[in-house]
Z-matrix of the N, CA and C atoms (Angstrom, degrees):
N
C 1 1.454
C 2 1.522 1 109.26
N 3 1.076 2 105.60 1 151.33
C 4 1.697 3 116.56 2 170.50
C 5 1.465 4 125.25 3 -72.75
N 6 1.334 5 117.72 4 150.28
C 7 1.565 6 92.66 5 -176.17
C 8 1.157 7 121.91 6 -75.91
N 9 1.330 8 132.75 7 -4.24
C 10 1.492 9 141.00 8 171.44
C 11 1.535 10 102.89 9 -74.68
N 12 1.278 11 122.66 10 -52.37
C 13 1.585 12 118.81 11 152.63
C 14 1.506 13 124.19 12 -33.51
N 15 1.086 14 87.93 13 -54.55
C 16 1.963 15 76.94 14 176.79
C 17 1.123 16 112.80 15 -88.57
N 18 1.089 17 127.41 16 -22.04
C 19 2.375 18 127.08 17 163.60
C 20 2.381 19 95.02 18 -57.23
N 21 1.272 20 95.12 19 -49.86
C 22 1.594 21 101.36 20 -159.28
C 23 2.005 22 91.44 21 -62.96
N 24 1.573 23 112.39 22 -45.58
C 25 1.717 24 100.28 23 170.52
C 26 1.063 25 116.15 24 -79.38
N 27 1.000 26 145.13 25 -39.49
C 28 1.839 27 140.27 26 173.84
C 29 1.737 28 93.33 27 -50.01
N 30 1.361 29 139.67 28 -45.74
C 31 1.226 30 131.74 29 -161.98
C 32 1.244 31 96.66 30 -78.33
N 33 1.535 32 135.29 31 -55.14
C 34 1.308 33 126.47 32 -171.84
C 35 1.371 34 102.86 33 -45.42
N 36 1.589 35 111.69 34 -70.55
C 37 1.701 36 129.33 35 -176.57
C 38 1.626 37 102.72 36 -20.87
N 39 1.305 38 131.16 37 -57.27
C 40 1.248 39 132.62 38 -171.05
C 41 1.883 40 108.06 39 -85.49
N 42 0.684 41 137.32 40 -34.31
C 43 1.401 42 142.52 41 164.40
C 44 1.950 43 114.26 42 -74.68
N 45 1.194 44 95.82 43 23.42
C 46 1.525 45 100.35 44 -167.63
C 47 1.535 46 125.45 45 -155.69
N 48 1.353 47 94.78 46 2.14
C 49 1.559 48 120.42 47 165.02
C 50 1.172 49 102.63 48 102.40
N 51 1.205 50 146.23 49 15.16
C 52 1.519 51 135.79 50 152.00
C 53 1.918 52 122.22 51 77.60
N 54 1.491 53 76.80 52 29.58
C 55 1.782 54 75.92 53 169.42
C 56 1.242 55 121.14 54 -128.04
N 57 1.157 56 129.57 55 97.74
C 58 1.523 57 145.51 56 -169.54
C 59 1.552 58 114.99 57 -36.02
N 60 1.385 59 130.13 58 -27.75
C 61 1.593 60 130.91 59 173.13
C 62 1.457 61 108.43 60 -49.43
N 63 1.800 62 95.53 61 -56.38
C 64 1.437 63 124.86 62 -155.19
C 65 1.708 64 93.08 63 -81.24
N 66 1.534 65 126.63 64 -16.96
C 67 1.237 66 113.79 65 178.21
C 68 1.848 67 106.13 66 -92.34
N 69 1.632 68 109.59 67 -25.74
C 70 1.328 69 94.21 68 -176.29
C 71 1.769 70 105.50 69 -80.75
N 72 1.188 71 131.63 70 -10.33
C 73 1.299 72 127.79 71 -153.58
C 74 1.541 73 83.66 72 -94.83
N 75 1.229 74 126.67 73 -48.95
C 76 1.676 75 115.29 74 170.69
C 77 1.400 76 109.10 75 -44.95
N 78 1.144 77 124.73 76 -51.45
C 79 1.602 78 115.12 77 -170.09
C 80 1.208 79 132.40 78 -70.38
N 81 1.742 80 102.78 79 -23.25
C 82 1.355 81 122.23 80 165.15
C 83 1.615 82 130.58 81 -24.14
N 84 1.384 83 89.14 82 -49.14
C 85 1.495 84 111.80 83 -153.13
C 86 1.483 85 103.90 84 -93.93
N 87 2.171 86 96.00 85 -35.95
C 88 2.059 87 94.69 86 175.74
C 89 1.387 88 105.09 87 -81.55
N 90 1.289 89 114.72 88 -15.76
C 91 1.997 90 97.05 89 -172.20
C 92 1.856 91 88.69 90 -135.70
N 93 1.276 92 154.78 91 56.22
C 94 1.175 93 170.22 92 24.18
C 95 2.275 94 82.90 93 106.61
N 96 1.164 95 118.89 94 -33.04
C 97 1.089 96 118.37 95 176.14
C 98 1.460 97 120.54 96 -88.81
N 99 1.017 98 118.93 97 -31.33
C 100 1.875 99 133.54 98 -179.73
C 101 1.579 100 99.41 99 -70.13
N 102 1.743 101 121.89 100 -27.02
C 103 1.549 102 104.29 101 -171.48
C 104 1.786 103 115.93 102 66.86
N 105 1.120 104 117.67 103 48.83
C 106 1.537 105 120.34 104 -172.89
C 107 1.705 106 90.70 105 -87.91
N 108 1.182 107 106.67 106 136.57
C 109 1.501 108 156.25 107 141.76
C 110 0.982 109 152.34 108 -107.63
N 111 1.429 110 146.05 109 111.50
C 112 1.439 111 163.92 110 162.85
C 113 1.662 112 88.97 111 6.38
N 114 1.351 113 128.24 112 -63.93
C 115 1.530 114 111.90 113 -167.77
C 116 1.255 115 106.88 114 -64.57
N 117 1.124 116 116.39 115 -41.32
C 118 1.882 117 112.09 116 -165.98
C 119 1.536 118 94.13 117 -68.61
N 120 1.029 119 133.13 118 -64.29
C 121 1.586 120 117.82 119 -171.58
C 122 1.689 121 111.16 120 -72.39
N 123 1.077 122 114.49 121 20.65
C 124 1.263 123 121.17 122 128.96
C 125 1.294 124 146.54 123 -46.17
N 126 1.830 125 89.83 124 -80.87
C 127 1.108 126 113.39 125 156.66
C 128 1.313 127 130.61 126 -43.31
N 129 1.120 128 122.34 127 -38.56
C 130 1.511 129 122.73 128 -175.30
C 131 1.570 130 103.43 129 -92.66
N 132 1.034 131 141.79 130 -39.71
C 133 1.354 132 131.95 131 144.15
C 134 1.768 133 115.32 132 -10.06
N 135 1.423 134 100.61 133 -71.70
C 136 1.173 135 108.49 134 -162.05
C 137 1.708 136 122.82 135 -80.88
N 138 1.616 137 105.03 136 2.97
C 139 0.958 138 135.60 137 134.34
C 140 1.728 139 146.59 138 -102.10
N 141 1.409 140 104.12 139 32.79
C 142 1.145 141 127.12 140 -162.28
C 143 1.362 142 103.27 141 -69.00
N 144 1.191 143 142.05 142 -69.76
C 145 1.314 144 156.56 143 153.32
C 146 1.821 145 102.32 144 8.20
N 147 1.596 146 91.35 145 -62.81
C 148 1.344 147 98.45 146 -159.54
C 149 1.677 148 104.12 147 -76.50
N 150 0.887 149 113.34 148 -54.51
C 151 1.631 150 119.19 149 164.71
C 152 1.349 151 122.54 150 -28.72
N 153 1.515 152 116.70 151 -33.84
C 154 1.236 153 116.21 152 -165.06
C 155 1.220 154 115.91 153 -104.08
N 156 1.971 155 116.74 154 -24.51
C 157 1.539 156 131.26 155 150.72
C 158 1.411 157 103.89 156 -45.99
N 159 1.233 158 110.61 157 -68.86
C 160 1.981 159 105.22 158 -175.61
C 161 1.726 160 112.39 159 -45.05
N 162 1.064 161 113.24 160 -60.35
C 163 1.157 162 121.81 161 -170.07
C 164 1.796 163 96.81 162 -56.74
N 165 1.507 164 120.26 163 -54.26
C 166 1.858 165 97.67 164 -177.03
C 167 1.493 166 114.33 165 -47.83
N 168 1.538 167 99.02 166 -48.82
C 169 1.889 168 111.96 167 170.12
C 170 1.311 169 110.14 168 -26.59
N 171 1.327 170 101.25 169 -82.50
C 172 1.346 171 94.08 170 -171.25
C 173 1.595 172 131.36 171 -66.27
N 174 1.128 173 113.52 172 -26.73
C 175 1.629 174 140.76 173 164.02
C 176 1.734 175 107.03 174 -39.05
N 177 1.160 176 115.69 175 -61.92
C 178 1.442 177 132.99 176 172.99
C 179 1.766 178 112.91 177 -80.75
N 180 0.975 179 108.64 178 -11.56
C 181 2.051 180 99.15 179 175.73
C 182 1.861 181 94.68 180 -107.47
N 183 1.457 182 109.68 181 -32.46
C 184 1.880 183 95.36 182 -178.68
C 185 1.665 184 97.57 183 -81.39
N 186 1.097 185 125.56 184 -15.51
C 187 1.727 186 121.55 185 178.59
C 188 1.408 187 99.91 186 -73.15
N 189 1.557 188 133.46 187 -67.72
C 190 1.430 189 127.43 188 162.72
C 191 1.453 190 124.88 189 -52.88
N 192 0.859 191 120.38 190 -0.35
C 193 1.606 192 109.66 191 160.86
C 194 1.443 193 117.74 192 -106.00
N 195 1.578 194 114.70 193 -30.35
C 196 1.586 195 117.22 194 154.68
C 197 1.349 196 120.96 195 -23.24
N 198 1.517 197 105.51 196 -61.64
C 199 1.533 198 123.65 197 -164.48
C 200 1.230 199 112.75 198 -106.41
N 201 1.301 200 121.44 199 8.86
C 202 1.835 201 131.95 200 152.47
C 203 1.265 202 114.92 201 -84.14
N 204 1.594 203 119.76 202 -48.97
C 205 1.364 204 104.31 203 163.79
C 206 1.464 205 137.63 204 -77.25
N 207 1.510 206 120.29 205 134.43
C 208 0.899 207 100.89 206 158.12
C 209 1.572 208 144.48 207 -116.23
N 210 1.570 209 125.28 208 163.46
C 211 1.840 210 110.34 209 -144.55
C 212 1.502 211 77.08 210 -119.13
N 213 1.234 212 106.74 211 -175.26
C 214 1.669 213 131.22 212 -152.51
C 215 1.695 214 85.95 213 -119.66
N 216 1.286 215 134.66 214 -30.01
C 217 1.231 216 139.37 215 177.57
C 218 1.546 217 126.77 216 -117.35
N 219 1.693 218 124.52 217 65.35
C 220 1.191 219 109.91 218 -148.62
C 221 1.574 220 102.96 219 -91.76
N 222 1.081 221 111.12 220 17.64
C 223 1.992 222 112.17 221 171.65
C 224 1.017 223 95.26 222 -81.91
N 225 1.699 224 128.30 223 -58.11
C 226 1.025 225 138.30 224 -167.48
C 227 1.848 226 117.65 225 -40.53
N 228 1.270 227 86.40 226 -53.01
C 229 1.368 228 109.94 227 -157.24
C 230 2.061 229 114.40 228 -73.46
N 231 1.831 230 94.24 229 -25.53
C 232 1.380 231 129.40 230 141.16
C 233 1.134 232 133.13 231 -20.47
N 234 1.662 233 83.84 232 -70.06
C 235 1.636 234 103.10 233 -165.21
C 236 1.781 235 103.58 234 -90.09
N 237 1.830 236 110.26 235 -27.04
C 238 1.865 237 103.36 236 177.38
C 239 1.774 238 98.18 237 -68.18
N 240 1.411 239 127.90 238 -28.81
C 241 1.357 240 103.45 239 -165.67
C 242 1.544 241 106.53 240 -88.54
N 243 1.357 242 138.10 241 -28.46
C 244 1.272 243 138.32 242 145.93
C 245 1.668 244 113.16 243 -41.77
N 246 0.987 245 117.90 244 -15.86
C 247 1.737 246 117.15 245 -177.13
C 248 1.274 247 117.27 246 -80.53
N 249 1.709 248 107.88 247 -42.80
C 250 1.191 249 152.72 248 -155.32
C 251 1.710 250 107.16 249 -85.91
N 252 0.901 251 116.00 250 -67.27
C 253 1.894 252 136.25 251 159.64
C 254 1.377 253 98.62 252 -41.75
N 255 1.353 254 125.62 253 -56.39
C 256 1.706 255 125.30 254 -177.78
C 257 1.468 256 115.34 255 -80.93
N 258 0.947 257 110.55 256 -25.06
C 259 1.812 258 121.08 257 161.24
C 260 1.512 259 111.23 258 -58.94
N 261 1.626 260 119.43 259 -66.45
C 262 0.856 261 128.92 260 -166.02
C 263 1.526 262 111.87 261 -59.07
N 264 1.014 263 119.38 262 -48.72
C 265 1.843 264 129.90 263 -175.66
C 266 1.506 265 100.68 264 -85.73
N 267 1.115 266 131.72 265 -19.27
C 268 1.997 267 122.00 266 141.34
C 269 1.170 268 109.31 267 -64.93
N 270 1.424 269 138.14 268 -14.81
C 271 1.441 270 116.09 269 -177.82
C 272 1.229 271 117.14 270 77.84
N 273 1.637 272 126.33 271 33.60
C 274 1.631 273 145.08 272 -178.00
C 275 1.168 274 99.94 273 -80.75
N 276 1.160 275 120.50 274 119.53
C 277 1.465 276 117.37 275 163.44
C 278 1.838 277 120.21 276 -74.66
N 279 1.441 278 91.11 277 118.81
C 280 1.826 279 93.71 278 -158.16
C 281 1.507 280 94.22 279 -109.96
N 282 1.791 281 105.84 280 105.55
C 283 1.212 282 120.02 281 178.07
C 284 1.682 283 97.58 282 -104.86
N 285 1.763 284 134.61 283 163.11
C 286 1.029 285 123.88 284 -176.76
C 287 1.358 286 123.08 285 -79.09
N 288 1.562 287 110.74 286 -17.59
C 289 1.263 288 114.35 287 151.70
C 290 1.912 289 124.75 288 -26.00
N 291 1.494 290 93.33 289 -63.35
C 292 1.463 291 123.39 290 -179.56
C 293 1.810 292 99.15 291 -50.70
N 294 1.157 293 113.08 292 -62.17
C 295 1.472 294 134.00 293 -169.80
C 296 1.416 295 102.95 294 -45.68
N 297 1.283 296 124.14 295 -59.99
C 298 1.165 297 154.61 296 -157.70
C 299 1.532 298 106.17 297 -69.83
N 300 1.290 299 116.68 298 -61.97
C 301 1.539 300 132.89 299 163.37
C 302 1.480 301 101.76 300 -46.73
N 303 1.211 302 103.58 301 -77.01
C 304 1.690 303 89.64 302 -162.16
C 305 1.784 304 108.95 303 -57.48
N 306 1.044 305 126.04 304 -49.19
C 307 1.482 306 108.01 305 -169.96
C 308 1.850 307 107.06 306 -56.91
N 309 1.139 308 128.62 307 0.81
C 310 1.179 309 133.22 308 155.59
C 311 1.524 310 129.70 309 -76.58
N 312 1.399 311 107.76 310 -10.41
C 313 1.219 312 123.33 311 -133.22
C 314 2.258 313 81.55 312 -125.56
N 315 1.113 314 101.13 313 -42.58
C 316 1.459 315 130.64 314 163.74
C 317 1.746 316 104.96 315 -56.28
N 318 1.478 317 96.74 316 -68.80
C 319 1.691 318 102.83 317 -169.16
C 320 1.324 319 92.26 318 -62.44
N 321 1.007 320 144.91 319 -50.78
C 322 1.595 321 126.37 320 177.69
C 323 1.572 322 129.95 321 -61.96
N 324 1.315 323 122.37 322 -23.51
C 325 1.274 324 129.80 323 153.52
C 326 1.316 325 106.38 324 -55.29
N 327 1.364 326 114.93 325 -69.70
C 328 1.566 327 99.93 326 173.14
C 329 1.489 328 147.85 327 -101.56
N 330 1.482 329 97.69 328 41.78
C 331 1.400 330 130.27 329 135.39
C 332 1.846 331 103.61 330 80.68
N 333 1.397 332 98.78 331 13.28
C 334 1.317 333 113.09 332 155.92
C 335 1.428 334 118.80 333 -47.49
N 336 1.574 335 112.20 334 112.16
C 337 1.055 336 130.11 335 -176.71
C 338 1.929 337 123.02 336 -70.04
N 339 1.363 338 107.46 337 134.68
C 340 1.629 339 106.44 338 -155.93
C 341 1.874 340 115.07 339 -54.98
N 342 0.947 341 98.08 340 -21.39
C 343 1.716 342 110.80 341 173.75
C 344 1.774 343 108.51 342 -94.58
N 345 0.996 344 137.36 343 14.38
C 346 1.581 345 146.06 344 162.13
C 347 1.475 346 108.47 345 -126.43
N 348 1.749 347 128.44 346 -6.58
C 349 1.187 348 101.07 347 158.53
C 350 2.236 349 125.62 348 -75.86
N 351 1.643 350 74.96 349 178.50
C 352 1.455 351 77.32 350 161.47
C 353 1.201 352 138.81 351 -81.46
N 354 1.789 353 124.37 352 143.23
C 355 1.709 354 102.71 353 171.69
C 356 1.733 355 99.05 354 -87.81
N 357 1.342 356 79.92 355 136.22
C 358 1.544 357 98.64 356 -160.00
C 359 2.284 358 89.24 357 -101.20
N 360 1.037 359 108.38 358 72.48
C 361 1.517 360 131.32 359 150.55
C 362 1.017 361 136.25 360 -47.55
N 363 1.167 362 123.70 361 154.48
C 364 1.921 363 121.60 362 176.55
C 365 1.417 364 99.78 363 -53.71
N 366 1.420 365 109.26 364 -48.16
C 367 1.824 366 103.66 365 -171.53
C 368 1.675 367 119.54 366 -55.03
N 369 1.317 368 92.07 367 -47.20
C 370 1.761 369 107.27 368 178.28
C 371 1.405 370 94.96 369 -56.22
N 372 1.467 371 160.03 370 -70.55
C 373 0.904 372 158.33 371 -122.27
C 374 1.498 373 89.03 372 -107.19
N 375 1.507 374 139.78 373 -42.55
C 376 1.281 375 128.65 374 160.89
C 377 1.638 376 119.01 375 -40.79
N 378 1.355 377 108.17 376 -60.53
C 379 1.747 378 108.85 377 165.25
C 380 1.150 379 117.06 378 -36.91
N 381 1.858 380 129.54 379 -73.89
C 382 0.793 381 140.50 380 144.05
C 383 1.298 382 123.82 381 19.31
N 384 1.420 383 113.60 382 -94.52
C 385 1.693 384 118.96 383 -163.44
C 386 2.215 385 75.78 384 -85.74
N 387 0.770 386 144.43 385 -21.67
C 388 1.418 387 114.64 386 171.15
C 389 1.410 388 125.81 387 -70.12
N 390 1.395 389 118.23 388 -18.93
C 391 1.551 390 125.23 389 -169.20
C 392 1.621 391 88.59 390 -109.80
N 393 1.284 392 130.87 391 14.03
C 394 1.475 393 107.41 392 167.21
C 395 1.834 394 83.15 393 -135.10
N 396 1.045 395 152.77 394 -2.27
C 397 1.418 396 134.73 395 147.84
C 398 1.577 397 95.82 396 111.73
N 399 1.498 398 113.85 397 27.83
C 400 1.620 399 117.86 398 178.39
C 401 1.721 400 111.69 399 -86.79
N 402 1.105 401 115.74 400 39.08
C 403 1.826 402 114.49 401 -157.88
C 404 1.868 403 93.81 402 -68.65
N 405 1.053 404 119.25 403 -15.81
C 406 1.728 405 125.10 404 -164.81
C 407 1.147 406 106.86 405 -102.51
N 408 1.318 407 131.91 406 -1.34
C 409 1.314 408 150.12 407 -173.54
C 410 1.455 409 119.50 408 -88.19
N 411 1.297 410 133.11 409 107.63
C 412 1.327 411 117.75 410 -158.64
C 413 1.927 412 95.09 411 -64.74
């Protein structure tokens, strides 16, 4: 799971009466791929503290680097991190293949012409899954 996954179940878990069966059997069904169980949201409970320092960390350094860089396509760039957030909480497996396609898939919706896109590179796709917090992502 992602760490926004485990901040987004620890938050339900506590907004939901605090019983870990009843929190993994909800999650079951939204992330059906992670395999959630009563021990693991345990575990992360009982590492909650620590989960939730990383997660501001990182929460606050990918928010300032969002809005430090700037891209040549910022609808685009809009519409991959809205893609990306809704991918992720479906449980899409986001390989750069995947990444790569759709922001093409984007530049043609918005009618970005083939000589003004980006070359969409190992590096670009290194930025990429680094400025949206995909480091686990093939």
């Amino acid at each position: 799971a992602t760490l926004e996954q485990q901040i987004e179940i620890i938050d339900w878990h506590y907004a939901n009466g605090k019983n870990q069966s009843q929190t993994a059997k909800h999650f079951s069904g939204k992330y059906p791929k992670l395999n959630i169980k009563q021990p693991l949201i345990s575990s992360w409970m009982k590492d909650e503290v620590k989960w939730r320092e990383e997660y501001e960390k990182n929460h606050a350094k990918s928010h300032s680097i969002k809005h430090a860089c700037q891209t040549l396509h910022p609808e685009i760039s809009d519409m991959m991190d809205l893609w990306v957030t809704k991918a992720m909480a479906d449980g899409i497996l986001l390989t750069g293949a995947v990444l790569q396609q759709k922001w093409k898939v984007f530049a043609d919706l918005k009618g970005v012409p083939e000589d003004k896109r980006l070359t969409l590179s190992e590096g670009w796709l290194s930025k990429f899954k680094a400025q949206n917090g995909l480091k686990n992502f093939n």
